[in-house]
Each structure stands twice: as C-alpha cells, then as structure tokens.
N, C-alpha and C positions, 0 to 999 in steps of 0.2 A: 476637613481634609485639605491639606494645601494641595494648589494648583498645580506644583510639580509630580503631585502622586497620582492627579487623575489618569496620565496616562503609563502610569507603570507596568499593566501588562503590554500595552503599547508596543512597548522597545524591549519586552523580554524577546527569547528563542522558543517557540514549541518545539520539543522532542517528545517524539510519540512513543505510548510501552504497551507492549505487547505480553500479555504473557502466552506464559511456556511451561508444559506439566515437565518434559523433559526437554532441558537445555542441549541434549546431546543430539539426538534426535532433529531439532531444532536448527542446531548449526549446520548438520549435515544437509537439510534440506535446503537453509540459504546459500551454501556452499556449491550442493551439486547442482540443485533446481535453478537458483536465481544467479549464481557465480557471484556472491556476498563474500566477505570474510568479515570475521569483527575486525575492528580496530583494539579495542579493550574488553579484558575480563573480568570477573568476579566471580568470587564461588555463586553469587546469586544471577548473575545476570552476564549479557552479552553486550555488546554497545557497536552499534555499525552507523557508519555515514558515507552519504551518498550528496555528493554536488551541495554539499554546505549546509545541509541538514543530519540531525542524525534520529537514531527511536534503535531502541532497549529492548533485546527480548528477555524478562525478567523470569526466574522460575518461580511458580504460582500451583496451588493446589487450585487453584479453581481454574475455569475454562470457559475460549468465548462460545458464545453461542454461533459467530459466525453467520447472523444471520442480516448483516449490515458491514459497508463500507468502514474498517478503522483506520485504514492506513492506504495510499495510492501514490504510485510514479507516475512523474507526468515527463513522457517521448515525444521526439518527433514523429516517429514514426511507429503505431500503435502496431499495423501490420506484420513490421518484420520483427517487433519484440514478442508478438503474442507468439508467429512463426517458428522460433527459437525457444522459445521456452514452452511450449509444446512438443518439440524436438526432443528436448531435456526431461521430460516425462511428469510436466506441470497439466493438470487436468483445470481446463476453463470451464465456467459455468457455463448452459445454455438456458437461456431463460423464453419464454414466450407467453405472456399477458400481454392482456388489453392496452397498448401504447406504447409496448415496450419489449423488443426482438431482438435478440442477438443472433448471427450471422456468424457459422464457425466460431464463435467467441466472443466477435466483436459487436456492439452496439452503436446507432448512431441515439446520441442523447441532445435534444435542442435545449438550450437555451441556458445552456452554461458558461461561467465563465464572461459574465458582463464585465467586470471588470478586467479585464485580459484582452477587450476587445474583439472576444470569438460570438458567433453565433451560437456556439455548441462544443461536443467532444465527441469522439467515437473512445468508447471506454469496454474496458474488460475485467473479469472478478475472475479471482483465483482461491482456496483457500490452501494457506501452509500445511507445515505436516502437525500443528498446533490445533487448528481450526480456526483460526485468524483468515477475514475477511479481507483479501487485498486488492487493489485494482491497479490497474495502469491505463491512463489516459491521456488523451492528444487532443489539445484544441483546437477545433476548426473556424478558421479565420475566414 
C-alpha cells in the first residue's frame, strides 16, 4: 500500500443511508415532523443536507430494526429542539434502566464527546415514520 492511501477514508465525506419501505411517507414525515426538504431525487432515493453534511433516505424492502442510534443532530440547544418537534407531533423515547434516564425526552449522557472538549451531551432518540433510530444531541462543556 503507498503511503498516500493509508489515509484515504481519512479525507473521504460520510453520508449516511437510511432506508425507507416508503419514500413517500418518508418525505412527509421529514417535511412536516423535522421541517427537512430533500435537495435531490431519484426514483430510488431522497438526498437531504443539513450544515455540510448530507444522508440518503433510500427505498428498501427491508427495515431497521431501530433498536440503535444510526443517525443524530447535534444543537445547541437540545431543550428547545426536543420542545418543537414534540410540538410537531415527533414522539421521543423515554427510557429508564439502570444508569440511564431520560427526563421528558431528554437524557443526561457523561462522558461523551472527549474530543469536542465536552464532559458529556444531554441527548434524545426519536424514531421516523421509517423506524429509523434518530437522536439529537448537545455537548456539554
């Protein structure tokens, strides 16, 4: 391998795919739920970007399981987005195990985000009209 390839994922872009049994469905819900629009279409797929990233809801016969974090925005202020898209008629997890509580929606998570300089996040999971695992998170400094 030359030396220039070691870091070729390095300097790629991750964009993240989602899939979607129904794209239509799908857009509706980024639309009315999360106030998304795509940027681009295809008959297969949707394509949206948000602040310099972007992730694909692709149409897919299969389905997630949802039972894990695939995708998450990270706010400043976790509060008045959960706020709001609650509003909008987004249903948040509530979770309560051993270490780990969420509060109206929101959790406090320690010890995330060491590289960011945070102690932690207060974080929140949502699932699309997909079944897609979403979160939205806020570093706390």
């Amino acid at each position: 391998m030359d030396t220039d390839d070691k870091d070729l994922l390095a300097r790629a872009r991750v964009a993240t795919r989602l899939p979607a049994q129904d794209l239509d469905r799908a857009r509706r819900f980024y639309a009315e739920r999360l106030g998304l629009r795509p940027v681009d279409e295809r008959p297969g797929g949707l394509l949206y970007r948000c602040e310099g990233a972007e992730f694909v809801l692709f149409r897919s016969t299969g389905s997630s399981p949802g039972t894990f974090t695939q995708m998450a925005f990270e706010v400043d202020d976790v509060e008045t987005v959960v706020s709001e898209l609650k509003r909008r008629g987004v249903v948040f997890e509530e979770v309560d195990v051993d270490g780990f509580r969420t509060r109206d929606g929101i959790a406090e998570v320690e010890g995330n985000y060491p590289s960011k300089g945070a102690r932690g996040e207060r974080g929140a999971w949502f699932r699309d009209s997909e079944g897609n695992m979403l979160g939205i998170g806020e570093p706390v400094v």
